[in-house]
C-alpha positions, 0 to 999 in steps of 0.5 A: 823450357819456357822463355817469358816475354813481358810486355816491355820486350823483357825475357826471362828464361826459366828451366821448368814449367812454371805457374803464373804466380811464381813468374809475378813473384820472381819479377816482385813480390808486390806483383803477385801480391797483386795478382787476380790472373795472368794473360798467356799469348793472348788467353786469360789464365788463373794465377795457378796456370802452369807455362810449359813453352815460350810464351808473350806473358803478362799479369792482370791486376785489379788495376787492368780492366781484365781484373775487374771482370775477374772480380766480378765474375768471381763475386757471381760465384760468391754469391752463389756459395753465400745462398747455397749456405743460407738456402740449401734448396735453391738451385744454381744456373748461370752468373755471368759478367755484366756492365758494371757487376754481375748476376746469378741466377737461381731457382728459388720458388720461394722468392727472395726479400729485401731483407734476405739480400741483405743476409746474403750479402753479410754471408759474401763477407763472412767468405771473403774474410775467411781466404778460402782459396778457389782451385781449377779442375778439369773433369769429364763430361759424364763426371761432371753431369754425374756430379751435379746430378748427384747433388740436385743442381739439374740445372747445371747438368743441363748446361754441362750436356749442352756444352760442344763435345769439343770443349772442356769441362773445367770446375771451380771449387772453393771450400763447400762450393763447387761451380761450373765455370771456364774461368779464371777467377781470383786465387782466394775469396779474401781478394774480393773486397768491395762488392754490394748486392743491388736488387731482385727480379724474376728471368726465365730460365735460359731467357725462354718465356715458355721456361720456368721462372728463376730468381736473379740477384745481380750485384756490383763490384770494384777494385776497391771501396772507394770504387764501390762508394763512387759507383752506388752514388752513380746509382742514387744520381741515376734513381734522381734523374730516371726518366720515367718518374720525371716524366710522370711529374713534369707531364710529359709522357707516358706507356699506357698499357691499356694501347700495349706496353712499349707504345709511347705517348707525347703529352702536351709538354713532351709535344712542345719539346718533340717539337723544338727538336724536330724543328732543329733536326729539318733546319740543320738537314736541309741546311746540310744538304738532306732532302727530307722524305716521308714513307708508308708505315707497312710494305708488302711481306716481299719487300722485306724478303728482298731487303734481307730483313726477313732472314737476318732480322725476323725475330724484331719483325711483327707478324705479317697481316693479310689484305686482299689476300697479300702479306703486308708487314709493319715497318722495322726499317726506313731504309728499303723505302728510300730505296724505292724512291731512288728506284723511281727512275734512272739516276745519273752520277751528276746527281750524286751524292743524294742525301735524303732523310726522314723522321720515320716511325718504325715497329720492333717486336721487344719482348715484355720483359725488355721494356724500359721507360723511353729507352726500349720501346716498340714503336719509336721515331728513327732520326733516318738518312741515308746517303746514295754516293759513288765509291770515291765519294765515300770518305767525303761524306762520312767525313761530313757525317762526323762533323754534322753528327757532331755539332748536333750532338754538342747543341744538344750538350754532349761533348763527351763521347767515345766512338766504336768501328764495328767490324764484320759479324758471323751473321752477314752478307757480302765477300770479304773484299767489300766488307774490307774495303768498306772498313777502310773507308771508315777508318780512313775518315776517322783517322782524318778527323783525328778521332780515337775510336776503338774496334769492336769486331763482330759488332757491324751490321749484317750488310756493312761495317758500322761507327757507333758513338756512345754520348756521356751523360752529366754522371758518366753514363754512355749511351747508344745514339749516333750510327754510320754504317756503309751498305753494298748490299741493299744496292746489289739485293735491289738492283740499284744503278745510276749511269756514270760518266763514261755511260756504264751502269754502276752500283751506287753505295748505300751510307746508313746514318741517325745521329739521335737514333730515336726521338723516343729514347733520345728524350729520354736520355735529355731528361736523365741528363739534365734531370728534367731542367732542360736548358731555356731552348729546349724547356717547354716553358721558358718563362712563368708569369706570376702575379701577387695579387689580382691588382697586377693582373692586366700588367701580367697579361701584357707582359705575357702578350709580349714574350709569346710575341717574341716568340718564347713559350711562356705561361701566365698564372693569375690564380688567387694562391699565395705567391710563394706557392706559385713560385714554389710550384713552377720552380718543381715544374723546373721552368728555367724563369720566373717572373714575378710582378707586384704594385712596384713591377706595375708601377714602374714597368719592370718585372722581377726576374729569378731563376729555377735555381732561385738565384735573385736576377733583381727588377729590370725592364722587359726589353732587358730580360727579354734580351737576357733570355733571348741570349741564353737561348741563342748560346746553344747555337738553336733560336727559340719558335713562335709558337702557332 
């Protein structure tokens, strides 16, 4: 007969088989009140799941992060029962779990409105206000193709005939609706409480563009309103702040379809703050230590074939060109490149470690469907480097990393992140004894910094163990930028050698480092973090010259003659509009100073100074606002450039 051990070491000894619900209950009635599921050695169970042995036992609430993704994962399935009541004819697929929410998607030719999310979402509340409660089957493979069948939805028998012959088939039934899932899922639609349905698009069935086009409904849901309400703020924060109409507005990019999607152009704008970053990211590197390179854009089909590449990353590769009857390839990588050059001639380990980097524009075949904005592109410009060490240097130089990665993260204004160790994935290369000794090594340097971090396994690359970190934005988002990632096999798959100190040729370590990641989607995520106001170091123009009247307009000039030889990105408006106007539109155009200069500005030799935020600076001297700008730029740790 079981015995139950909680998580505080507690046991309770029970004479017969009992379900989760009822060992909640016997510790407190308030705890299975609470009850979404249960987590048995290790496996996540419905409430409903009978313990038969001994077992490590512990109860999932909405409180716990296991909750909220049965909540969720519940919510895609009253969904589902919500839109086959309302539209019969639809056909279910999959509704799976995703950040934040979830989606379900369903054949539908008609197509879903607006309007009938809305319907939707009211039937969802009406189901979950009835306590309709959900049950665990197990049934056969034919049974349940039969079944499906039997009632039209072909697209679940088609996933039932997939499933590994090994594997079992359990179904969820709560009242008319019956679902293929394998669980768990809240004992009763009544512990559904806080959910909102988002919006509409088209995917293909079973992600193949050569498949029938479905509908997916994808919606959220929390543990409770207040969750809810906080989440869709977050959302109308994220719809202010998109990259992509602010981009529009301020002039700074655009995708032009017309050259192929996902092929980002800089405008002049945009240029100008490209050009304050990559002016930072030379000046830091080099000050680190980092020799910086340039690379082809193309190789031959074989050095891809060497790097791995074409086995392990095909599907992101373009497809090879010919010329003079040889295979070239756009370049997905930078690194077997800086290979090549540290193959040019025979290193010595007094060379080492060597740390080269490279603002290198690399090609990836996204599918259309993937495009977003900045943030998935096809072509883009990788913040590179990789370091080329002896193994004993490792824990030094990934040591450095964080601490370089960091500072440049915080020049940038992220000084939230969270941090991941990626272990080794199905899909790779090398013997568990490098891969171990590589993960050591990260971890190592971790812990010495004093960094909490996370393991995510089977998240590494395919050559090496990897640290991810995730910068958070001004409204809590994380985003994907800064990696680290050990390498023992491009240097085995390329022979690399370096003549150590007793005469013997040894295999140096590769480290794989980007600390932005891309230019393209870095950007993006600064004009999404700080809405398009840039801070005065980073704004493309720091400072407008406005006149009032055309009486001002030599002193303008001067006055604008002066900051640009000061070095500040300044632009001067002498046109014949009333000044409210001009001050209107440069404050849209979110440039951080305005200067604006009348009779009494000219007379005395001052200007009047205010900011984006209209705060009122009062009347100064220029020295004095020059010293004032000069000091907010130079907080930031980044002096400003004089521009050519």
């Amino acid at each position: 007969m079981p015995v139950i051990t909680l998580p505080d070491g507690h046991q309770r000894h029970y004479s017969h088989p009992i379900t989760v619900y009822n060992v909640a209950a016997d510790i407190s009635p308030n705890l299975a009140k609470s009850a979404l599921g249960g987590k048995v050695n290790g496996y996540m169970v419905d409430t409903s799941h009978v313990i038969v042995e001994d077992a490590e036992f512990a109860i999932v609430s909405e409180h716990d992060p296991e909750g909220l993704e049965i909540i969720r994962h519940s919510c895609a399935h009253l969904l589902a029962q919500a839109v086959k009541q309302l539209y019969p004819e639809a056909q279910v697929t999959i509704g799976p779990v995703i950040e934040d929410g979830f989606y379900y998607d369903f054949a539908y030719p008609q197509g879903f409105t607006p309007e009938d999310l809305q319907t939707i979402e009211t039937r969802m509340e009406e189901l979950s206000r009835q306590d309709i409660l959900v049950h665990r089957e197990v049934s056969s493979r034919e049974e349940a193709v039969s079944f499906f069948r039997s009632i039209g939805e072909e697209y679940k028998a088609q996933i039932i005939a997939s499933i590994p012959e090994d594997q079992e088939i359990s179904l969820y039934r709560q009242g008319d609706f019956i679902d293929l899932c394998r669980g768990p899922h809240v004992p009763s639609t009544s512990k559904l409480k806080a959910f909102k349905l988002t919006k509409v698009a088209g995917a293909y069935w079973r992600g193949d563009s050569r498949n029938e086009m479905l509908q997916r409904i994808y919606g959220t849901a929390w543990s409770d309103k207040k969750a809810l309400k906080a989440y869709l703020h977050r959302l109308q924060e994220a719809e202010k702040r998109d990259h992509r109409r602010i981009g529009t507005d301020l002039d700074l990019f655009s995708i032009q379809e017309e050259a192929g999607g996902g092929l980002v152009f800089w405008h002049p704008m945009g240029a100008r703050i490209r050009r304050v970053i990559e002016d930072l990211w030379r000046e830091r590197h080099t000050a680190a230590g980092y020799e910086i390179l340039y690379t082809p854009h193309i190789a031959h089909e074989v050095l891809w074939q060497i790097s791995g590449h074409t086995d392990f990353y095909r599907e992101s590769m373009y497809q090879p060109m010919e010329d003079d009857q040889q295979l070239y390839q756009l370049k997905p990588m930078n690194c077997p490149f800086h290979v090549l050059i540290y193959k040019g001639r025979l290193r010595s380990y007094r060379e080492l470690p060597l740390r080269w980097a490279e603002l290198g524009t690399v090609y990836r075949h996204e599918m259309s469907g993937a495009l977003h904005g900045l943030m998935r592109v096809r072509g883009f410009t990788q913040d590179d480097a990789h370091i080329f060490c002896r193994e004993e240097q490792i824990e030094s130089e990934v040591l450095a990393i964080l601490e370089f990665t960091l500072e440049m993260l915080a020049t940038f204004g992220f000084n939230r992140y969270e941090i991941n160790l990626s272990t080794r994935p199905e899909k790779s290369v090398g013997s568990d004894e490098i891969w171990n000794r590589a993960t050591q090594a990260l971890r190592i340097a971790l812990e010495r910094r004093h960094l909490t971090y996370s393991i995510n396994e089977g998240d590494g690359a395919f050559y090496g163990p990897k640290i991810d970190i995730k910068i958070e934005d001004a409204i809590g988002r994380k985003w994907q930028c800064s990696t680290i990632q050990l390498d023992f096999n491009l240097p085995a798959r390329f022979e690399m050698e370096y003549v150590a100190e007793d005469g013997a040729r040894h295999r140096p370590i590769m480290i794989h480092r980007a600390v932005l990641g891309s230019l393209e989607r870095f950007f993006g995520v600064l004009i999404e973090h700080y809405e398009g106001k840039f801070p005065p170091w980073l704004a493309p123009i720091q400072v407008a010259v406005i006149n009032i009247t055309d009486r001002q307009a030599e002193y303008a000039h001067q006055v604008e003659k002066v900051l640009k030889s000061e070095g500040f990105r300044s632009l001067l408006d002498l046109r014949n509009e009333k000044i409210g106007f001009k001050i209107r539109e440069h404050t849209l155009r979110r440039i951080p100073y305005l200067l604006i200069i009348g009779d009494r500005e000219m007379e005395s030799q001052t200007v009047a100074a205010r900011t984006r935020s209209s705060e009122d600076l009062g009347v100064m001297s220029l020295d004095t606002f020059i010293e004032r700008l000069r000091a907010d730029i130079t907080r930031f740790g980044y002096s400003t450039y004089k521009e050519d």
